[in-house]
C-alpha positions in Angstrom: 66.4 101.0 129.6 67.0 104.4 131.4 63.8 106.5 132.3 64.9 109.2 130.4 65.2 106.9 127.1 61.5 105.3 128.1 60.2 108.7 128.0 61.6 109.5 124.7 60.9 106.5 122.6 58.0 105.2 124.2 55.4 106.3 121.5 57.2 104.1 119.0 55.5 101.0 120.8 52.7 102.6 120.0 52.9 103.0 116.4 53.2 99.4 115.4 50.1 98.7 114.8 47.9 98.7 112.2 50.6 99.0 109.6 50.9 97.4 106.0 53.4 94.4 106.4 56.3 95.4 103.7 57.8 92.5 102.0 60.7 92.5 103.3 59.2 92.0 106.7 57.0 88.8 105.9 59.6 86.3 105.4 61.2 87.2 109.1 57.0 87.4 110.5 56.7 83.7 109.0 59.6 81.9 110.8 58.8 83.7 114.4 60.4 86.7 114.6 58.2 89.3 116.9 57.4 92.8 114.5 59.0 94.9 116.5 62.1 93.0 116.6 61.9 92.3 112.9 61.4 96.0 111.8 64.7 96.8 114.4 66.6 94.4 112.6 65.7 95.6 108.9 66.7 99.4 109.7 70.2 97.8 111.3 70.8 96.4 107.9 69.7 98.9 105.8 66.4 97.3 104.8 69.2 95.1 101.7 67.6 91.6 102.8 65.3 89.7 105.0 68.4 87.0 105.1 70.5 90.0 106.3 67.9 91.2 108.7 67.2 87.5 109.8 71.4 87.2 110.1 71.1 90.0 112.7 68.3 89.3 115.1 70.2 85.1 115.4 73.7 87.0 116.4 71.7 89.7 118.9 69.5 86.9 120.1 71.2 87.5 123.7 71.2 91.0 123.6 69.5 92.7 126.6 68.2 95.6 124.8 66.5 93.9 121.8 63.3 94.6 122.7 63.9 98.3 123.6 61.9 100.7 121.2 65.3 102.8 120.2 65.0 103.6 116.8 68.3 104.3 114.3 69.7 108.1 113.6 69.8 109.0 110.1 71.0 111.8 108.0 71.7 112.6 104.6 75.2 113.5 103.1 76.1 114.2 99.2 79.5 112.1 98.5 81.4 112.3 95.4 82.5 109.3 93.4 84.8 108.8 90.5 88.0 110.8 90.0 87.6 113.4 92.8 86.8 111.1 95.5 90.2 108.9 94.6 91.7 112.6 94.8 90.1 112.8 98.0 91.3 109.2 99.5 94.6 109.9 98.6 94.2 113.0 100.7 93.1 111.5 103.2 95.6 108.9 103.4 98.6 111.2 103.0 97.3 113.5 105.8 97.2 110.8 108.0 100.8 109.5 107.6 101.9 112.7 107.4 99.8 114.9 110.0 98.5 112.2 112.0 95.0 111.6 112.4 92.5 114.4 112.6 88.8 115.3 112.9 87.8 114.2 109.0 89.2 110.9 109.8 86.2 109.6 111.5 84.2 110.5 108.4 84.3 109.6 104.7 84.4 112.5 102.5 81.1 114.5 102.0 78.8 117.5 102.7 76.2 117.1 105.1 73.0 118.4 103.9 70.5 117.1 106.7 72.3 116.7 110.6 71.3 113.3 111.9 67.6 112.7 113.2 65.7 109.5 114.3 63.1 107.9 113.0 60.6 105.1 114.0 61.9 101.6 112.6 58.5 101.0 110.7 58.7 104.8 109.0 62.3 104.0 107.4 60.9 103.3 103.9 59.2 106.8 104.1 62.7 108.3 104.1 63.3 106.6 100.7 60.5 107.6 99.4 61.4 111.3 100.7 64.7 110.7 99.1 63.0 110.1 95.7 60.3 113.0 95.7 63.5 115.7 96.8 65.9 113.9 94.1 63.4 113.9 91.1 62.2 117.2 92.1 65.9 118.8 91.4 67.5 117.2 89.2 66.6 118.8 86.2 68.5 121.7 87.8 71.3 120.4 89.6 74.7 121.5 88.2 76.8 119.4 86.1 79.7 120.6 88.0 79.8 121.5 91.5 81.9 124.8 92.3 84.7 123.7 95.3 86.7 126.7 97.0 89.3 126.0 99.1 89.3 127.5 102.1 92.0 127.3 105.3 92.4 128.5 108.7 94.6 127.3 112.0 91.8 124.0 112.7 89.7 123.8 109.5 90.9 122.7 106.5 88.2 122.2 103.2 85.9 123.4 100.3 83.0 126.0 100.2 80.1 125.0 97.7 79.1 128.4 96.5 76.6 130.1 94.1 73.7 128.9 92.6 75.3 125.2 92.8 74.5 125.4 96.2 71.5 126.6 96.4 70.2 124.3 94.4 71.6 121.7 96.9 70.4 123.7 99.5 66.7 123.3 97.7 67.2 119.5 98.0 68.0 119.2 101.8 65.1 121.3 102.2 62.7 119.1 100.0 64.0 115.9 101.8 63.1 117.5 105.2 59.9 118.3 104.2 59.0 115.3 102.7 60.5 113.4 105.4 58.4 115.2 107.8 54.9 114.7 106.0 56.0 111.0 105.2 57.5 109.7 108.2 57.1 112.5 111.2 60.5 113.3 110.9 61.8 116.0 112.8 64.8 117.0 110.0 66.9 119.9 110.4 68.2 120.4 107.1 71.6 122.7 106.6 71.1 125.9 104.6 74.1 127.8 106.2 77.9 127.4 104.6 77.9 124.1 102.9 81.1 122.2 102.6 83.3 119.0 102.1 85.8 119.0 105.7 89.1 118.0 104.6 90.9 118.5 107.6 89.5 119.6 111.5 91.2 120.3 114.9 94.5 119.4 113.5 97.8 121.0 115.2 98.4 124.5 114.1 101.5 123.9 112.7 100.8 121.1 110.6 98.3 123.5 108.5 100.9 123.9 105.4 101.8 120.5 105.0 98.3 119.9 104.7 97.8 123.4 102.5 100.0 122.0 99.8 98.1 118.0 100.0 95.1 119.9 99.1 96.2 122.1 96.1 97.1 118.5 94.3 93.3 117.8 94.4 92.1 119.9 91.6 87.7 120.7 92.5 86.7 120.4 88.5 87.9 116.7 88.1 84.8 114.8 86.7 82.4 113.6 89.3 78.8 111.9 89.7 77.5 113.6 93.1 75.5 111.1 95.2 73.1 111.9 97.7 73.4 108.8 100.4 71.2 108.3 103.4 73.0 106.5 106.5 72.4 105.5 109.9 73.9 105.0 112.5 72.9 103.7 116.8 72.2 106.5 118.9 73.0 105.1 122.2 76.9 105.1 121.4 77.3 108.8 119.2 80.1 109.8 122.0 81.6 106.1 122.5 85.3 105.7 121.1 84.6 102.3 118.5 87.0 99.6 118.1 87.9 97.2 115.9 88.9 93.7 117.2 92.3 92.3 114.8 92.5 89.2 117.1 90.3 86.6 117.7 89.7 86.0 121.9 87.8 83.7 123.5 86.0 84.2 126.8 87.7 82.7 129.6 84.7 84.3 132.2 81.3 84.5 131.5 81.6 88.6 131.5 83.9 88.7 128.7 82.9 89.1 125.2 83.9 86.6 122.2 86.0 88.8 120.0 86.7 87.6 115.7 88.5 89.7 114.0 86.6 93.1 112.2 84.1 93.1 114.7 83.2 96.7 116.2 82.9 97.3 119.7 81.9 100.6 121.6 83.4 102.0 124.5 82.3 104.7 126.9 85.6 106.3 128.3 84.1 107.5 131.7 82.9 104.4 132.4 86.2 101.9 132.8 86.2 102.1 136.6 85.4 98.0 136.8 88.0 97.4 134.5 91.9 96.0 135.2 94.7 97.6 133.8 94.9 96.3 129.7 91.0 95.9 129.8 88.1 97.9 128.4 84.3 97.6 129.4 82.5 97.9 125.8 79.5 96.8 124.1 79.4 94.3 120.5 77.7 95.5 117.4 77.8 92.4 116.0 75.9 91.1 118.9 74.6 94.2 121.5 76.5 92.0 124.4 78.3 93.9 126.7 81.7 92.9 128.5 85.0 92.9 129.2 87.9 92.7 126.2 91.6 92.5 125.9 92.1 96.3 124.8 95.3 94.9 123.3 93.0 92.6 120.6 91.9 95.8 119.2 92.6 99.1 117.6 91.4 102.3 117.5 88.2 102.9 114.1 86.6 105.5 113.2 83.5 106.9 113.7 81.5 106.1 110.1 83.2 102.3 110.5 79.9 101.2 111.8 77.2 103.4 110.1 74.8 101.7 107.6 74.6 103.0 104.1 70.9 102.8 103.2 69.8 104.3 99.9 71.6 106.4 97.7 70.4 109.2 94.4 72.3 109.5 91.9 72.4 112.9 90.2 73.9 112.3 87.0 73.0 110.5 83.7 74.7 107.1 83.9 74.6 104.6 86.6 76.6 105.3 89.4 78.7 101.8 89.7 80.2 102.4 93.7 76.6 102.4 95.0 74.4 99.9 92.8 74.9 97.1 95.6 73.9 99.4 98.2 70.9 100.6 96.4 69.1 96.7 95.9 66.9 95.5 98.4 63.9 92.6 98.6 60.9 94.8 97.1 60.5 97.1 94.2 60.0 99.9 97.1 63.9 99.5 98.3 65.2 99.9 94.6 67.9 102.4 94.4 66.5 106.0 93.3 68.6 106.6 90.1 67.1 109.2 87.6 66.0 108.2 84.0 68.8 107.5 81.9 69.0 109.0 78.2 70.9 108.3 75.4 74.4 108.3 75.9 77.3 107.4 73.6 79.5 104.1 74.7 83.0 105.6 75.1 81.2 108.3 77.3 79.6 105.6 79.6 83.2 104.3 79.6 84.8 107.2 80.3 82.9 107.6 83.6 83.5 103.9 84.5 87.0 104.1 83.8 86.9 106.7 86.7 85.4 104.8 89.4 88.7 102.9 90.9 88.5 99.6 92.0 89.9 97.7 94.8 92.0 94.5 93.5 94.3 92.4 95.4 97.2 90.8 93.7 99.2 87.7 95.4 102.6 87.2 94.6 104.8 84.1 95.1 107.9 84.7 96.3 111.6 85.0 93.8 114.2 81.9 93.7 115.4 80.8 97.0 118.9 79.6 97.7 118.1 76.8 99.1 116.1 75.9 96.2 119.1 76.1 93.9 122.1 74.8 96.1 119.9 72.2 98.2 119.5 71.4 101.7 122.9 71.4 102.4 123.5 75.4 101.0 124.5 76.9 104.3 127.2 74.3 104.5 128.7 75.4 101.2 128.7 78.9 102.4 129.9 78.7 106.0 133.3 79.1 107.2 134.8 76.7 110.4 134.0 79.6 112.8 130.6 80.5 111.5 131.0 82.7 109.3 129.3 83.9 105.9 131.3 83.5 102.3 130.2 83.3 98.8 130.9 80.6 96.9 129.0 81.1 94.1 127.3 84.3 92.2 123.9 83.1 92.6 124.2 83.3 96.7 123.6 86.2 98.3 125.9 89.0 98.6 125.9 89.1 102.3 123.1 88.1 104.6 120.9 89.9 107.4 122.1 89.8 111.2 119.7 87.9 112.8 119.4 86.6 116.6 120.0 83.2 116.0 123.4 83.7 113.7 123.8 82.4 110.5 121.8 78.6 112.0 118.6 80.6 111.6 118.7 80.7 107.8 118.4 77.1 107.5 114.8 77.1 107.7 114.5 80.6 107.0 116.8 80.9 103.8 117.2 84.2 101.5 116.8 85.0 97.8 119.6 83.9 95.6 120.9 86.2 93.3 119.0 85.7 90.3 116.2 85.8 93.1 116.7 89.5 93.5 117.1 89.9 89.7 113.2 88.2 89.0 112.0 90.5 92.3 113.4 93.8 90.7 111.9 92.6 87.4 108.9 92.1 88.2 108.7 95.5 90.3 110.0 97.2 87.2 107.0 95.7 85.0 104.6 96.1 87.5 105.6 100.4 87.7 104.9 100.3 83.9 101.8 98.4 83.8 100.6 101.6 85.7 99.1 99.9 88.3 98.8 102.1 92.0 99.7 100.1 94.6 98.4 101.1 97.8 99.5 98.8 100.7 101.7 95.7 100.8 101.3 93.0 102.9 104.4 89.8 102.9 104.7 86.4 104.8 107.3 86.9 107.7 109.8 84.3 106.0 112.4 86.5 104.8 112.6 85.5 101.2 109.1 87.2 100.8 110.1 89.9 102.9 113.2 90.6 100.4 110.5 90.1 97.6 108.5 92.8 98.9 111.1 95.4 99.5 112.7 94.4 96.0 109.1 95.6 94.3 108.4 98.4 96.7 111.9 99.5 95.8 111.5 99.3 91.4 107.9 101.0 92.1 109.4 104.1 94.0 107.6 103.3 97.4 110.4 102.0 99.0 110.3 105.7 101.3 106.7 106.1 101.2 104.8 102.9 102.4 105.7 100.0 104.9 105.3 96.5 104.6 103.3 95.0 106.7 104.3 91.8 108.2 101.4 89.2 108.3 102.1 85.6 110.0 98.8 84.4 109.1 99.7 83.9 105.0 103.1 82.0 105.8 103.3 78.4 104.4 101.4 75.6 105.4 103.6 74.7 108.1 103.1 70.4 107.5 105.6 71.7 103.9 108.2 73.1 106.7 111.4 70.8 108.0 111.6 69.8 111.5 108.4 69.3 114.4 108.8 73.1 115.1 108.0 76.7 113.5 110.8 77.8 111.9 112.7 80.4 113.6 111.6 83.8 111.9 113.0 86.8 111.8 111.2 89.4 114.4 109.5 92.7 112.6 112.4 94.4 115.0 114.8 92.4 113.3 114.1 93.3 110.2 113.9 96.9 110.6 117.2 96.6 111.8 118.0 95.4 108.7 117.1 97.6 107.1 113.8 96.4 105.4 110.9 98.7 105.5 108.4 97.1 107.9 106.2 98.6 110.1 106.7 97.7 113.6 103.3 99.2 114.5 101.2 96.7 112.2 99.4 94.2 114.7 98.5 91.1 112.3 95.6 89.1 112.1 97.5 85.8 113.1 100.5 86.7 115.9 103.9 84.7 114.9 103.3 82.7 118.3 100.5 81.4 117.4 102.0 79.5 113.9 101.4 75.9 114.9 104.1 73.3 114.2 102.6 70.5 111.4 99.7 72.4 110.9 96.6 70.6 109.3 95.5 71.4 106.1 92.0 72.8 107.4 93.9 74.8 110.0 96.0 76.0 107.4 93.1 76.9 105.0 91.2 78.8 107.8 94.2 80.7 108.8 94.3 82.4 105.5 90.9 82.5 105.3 90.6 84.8 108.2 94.1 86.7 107.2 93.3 87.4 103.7 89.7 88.7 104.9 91.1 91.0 107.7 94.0 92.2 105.4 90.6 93.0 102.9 89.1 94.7 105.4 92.1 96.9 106.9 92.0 98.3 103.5 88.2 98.5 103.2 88.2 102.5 101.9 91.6 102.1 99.5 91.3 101.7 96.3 94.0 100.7 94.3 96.2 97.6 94.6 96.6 95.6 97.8 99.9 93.7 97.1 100.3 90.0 99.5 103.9 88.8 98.8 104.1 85.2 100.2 104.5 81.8 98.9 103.3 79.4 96.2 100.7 77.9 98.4 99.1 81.3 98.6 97.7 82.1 95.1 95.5 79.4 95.8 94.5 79.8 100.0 94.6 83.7 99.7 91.9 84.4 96.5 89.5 81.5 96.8 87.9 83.1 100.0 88.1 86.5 98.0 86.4 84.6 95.1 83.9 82.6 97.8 85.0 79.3 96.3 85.5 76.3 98.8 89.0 74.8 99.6 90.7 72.7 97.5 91.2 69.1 98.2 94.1 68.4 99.5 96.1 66.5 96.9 94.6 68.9 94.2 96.2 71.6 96.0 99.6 70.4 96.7 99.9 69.2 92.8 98.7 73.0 91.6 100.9 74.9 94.5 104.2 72.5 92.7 103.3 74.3 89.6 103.6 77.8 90.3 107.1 79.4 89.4 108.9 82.2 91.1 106.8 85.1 91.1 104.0 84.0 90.0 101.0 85.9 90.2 97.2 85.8 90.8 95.1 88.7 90.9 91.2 89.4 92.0 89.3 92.9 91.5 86.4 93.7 93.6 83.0 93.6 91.5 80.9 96.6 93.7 78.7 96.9 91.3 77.5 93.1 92.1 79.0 92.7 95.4 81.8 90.2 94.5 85.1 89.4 93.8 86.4 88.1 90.5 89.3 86.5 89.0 91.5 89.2 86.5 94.5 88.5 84.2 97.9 89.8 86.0 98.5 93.3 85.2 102.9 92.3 84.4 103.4 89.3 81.9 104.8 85.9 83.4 108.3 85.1 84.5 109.9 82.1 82.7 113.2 81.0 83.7 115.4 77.8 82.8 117.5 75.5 85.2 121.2 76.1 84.8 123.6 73.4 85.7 126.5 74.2 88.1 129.5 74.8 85.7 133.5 73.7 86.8 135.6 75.7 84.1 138.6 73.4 85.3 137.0 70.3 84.2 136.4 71.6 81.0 139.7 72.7 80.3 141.4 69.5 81.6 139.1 67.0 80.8 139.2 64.8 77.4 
């Protein structure tokens, strides 16, 4: 550790002694873990769990500054929930696609009442406590609705709190200083100047209307439950750029560092000069290794992707249901700091839920193939002596998609038929008046889905405003594919040449080279283990509808990691997967409240549809 780091943490060493062991530190003192170690570990976590805790310290077990008395930075933000903050998201993501990324992207919405300060790793349940004195202390006076003024100039976009509203909020950054101070010899420097809730900063001058007019569609007075929420985050890396691996890479030198996909990794800029070209010097959260990396296996996060959400205070007469989770931890002292509740009428309770969007994710099969219909043999009917494409029947395709390998390439890659198309559209159709706001959709790369996906993206309206994302690692087990090889797929390229809405830009969790030929059915199951999980976790602040078009296989192999159920047994699985009609559906709604996610009925009804035998008007007419 650097001298000047020594200097400045050095009395924390000192302090850990002679304090009261906290219950969630006994379990991790009884199977070996060192205090000072243990109480690190805790505050990196967020004090939830010893098994979290314990988690941590057995992935930083080779971490060279483990024993280094660095303690966490904290501060305290007030976030809104419910309606405003899905206001807020949208924002946020509409900004972005159309402004390109700015300051407020590194951050989740909020107002900062306390700037970040550190505090000794053995003092952190001092700072809840200080949380609780400041919370109970206003909340009788805090208002039931929080005054938001916008306010714009040519780099700051946002809204001023104002009047007594925000004095009273002012009151409570000051109280959780001083507590903090007394109960944990804090140095807190609470804000009292201008607060406000950034919605845009450092963002090209001429961008500033587009972004004007986003922000007059989010209306200040739409119900919400203000939280105040206490994070961390590790001061060693405050001005690294941070990471985010999408492919898994392992170390072929002992300097390199083991990359799975969603893990963080920080990098100092002005400190690549060691590095080859396409390579990054960078150290692991997960583990506090440092090494070399594939900069190409990652993309760019923000800055709030890696703090830790601690404890939260409620200020508002029902439960808030986004934070419960976040608010549980192994003793009665790491409980969540809500207010006492009082008697409140059902449909109000209700009400407020209803306003707290969830994150689902519904999985799709894919609409009536051709081949499915007309057999193996269906480009033979359809091709002419010098290759070229005819219909001879109204449930083939119109026309079909140029494609590098000619018209041979459908063979293992065939279209929709007709009546394909028709149950894709209708599905879309029912899906737009169910209600239900889909916010990204992910699809298989065999083109069938890919038409599927366009089809629904089309009947919803969002065929202009959102891209599909191409994902190899949810195409079907490959053992169910003809032939020894991987079927010839149409390249994202390809298909945006075609005319289907993908974005070229998306890097997936599983690249197309690395499908294996007669894949087996463990290799299968962990592929969409680890797809479905990083497709989850690309869209970890949405909330809304995460739409995977793919195949039969995967309403079974893309929820039951969601759901944390094991795999299926084989045979079990390929009888269920023979079951499952065109378009079929499965869908799973994250559970905050309890951590989980859970099996939900479709939001459309089912699709049934009848066989339909091939008809020869001539043979009726001429026949006896």
């Amino acid at each position: 550790m650097a001298a000047g780091e020594t200097q400045l943490y050095a009395k924390v060493s000192n302090r850990l002694r002679g304090r009261s062991t906290p219950s969630l530190l006994e379990p991790l003192l009884a199977v070996g873990f060192p205090a000072h170690t243990a109480l690190k570990a805790l505050a990196a976590t967020g004090r939830k769990s010893a098994e979290d805790a314990a988690d941590w310290l057995r992935c930083h077990r080779n971490d060279p500054s483990l024993d280094d008395p660095i303690p966490q930075e904290y501060a305290l933000f007030l976030c809104p929930t419910g309606a405003l903050l899905e206001k807020l998201q949208e924002f946020w993501r509409e900004s972005k696609r159309q402004c390109a990324k700015n300051r407020a992207h590194e951050v989740f919405p909020h107002v900062t009442l306390c700037d970040f300060f550190t505090c000794e790793d053995q003092k952190v349940e001092c700072l809840y406590e200080a949380l609780k004195r400041a919370g109970d202390r206003v909340l009788g006076a805090f208002p039931p609705a929080v005054p938001l003024v916008l306010h714009s100039s040519v780099s700051y976009l946002g809204f001023f709190l104002s009047g007594s509203p925000a004095d009273v909020i002012r009151e409570f950054a000051v109280t959780f200083a001083t507590e903090a101070s007394v109960l944990a010899d804090c140095a807190v420097k609470p804000c009292t100047k201008q607060l406000h809730l950034t919605l845009a900063h450092k963002f090209y001058p001429h961008h500033q209307r587009t972004l004007e007019q986003l922000a007059r569609a989010i209306h200040p007075g739409l119900g919400c439950p203000w939280t105040a929420a206490l994070y961390s985050r590790d001061m060693r890396f405050v001005h690294y750029q941070t990471l985010r691996a999408v492919f898994q890479y392992k170390p072929q030198n002992v300097d390199e560092l083991t990359l799975s996909p969603g893990d963080y990794i920080f990098v100092d800029p002005t400190q690549q000069e060691e590095a080859s070209e396409g390579w990054v010097i960078g150290v692991s959260q997960r583990t506090g290794r440092r090494g070399f990396l594939p900069e190409n296996y990652t993309d760019r996060a923000s800055e709030a992707d890696t703090w830790v959400k601690h404890r939260t205070y409620t200020f508002s007469l029902a439960t808030d249901l986004d934070s419960r989770k976040d608010g549980e931890g192994g003793s009665s002292q790491s409980a969540e700091f809500h207010p006492p509740q009082t008697s409140r009428s059902l449909s109000s309770i209700q009400a407020l839920q209803a306003t707290v969007a969830r994150r689902s994710v519904l999985v799709v099969r894919h609409g009536e193939r051709v081949d499915q219909v007309f057999g193996k043999s269906w480009l033979q009917q359809c091709s002419t002596p010098d290759g070229k494409y005819y219909r001879p029947d109204l449930n083939f395709p119109c026309s079909l998609p140029p494609r590098s390998g000619g018209i041979k390439g459908f063979e293992s890659d065939p279209p929709l038929s007709s009546c394909g198309v028709f149950q894709s559209r209708l599905a879309g159709a029912a899906l737009l008046d169910s209600g239900v706001r889909v916010t990204s959709v992910f699809a298989s790369p065999a083109l069938r889905c890919v038409q599927t996906a366009k089809l629904i993206l089309e009947e919803l309206k969002l065929e202009k405003k959102m891209k599909i994302r191409v994902e190899p690692g949810i195409f079907e087990w490959t053992k169910w594919e003809a032939g020894k090889a991987t079927p010839a797929l149409m390249s994202p390229e390809e298909l945006k040449e075609a005319d289907f809405p993908v974005d070229a830009d998306y890097r997936p969790a599983f690249p197309l080279s690395c499908l294996l030929p007669a894949e087996s059915y463990e290799e299968y199951v962990d592929r969409c283990t680890a797809s479905v999980r990083r497709i989850v976790n690309t869209c970890a602040r949405d909330t809304g509808v995460i739409l995977i078009v793919s195949h039969g296989s995967a309403l079974d192999s893309c929820t039951r990691p969601l759901l944390g159920l094991p795999p299926r047994d084989c045979g079990d699985f390929a009888q269920l997967v023979r079951k499952i009609p065109s378009l079929g559906m499965c869908f799973c709604e994250e559970n905050r409240e309890e951590g989980k996610w859970e099996l939900a009925p479709p939001p459309v009804k089912t699709l049934t549809h009848s066989s339909n035998s091939a008809f020869n008007w001539r043979n009726w007419i001429l026949g006896n």
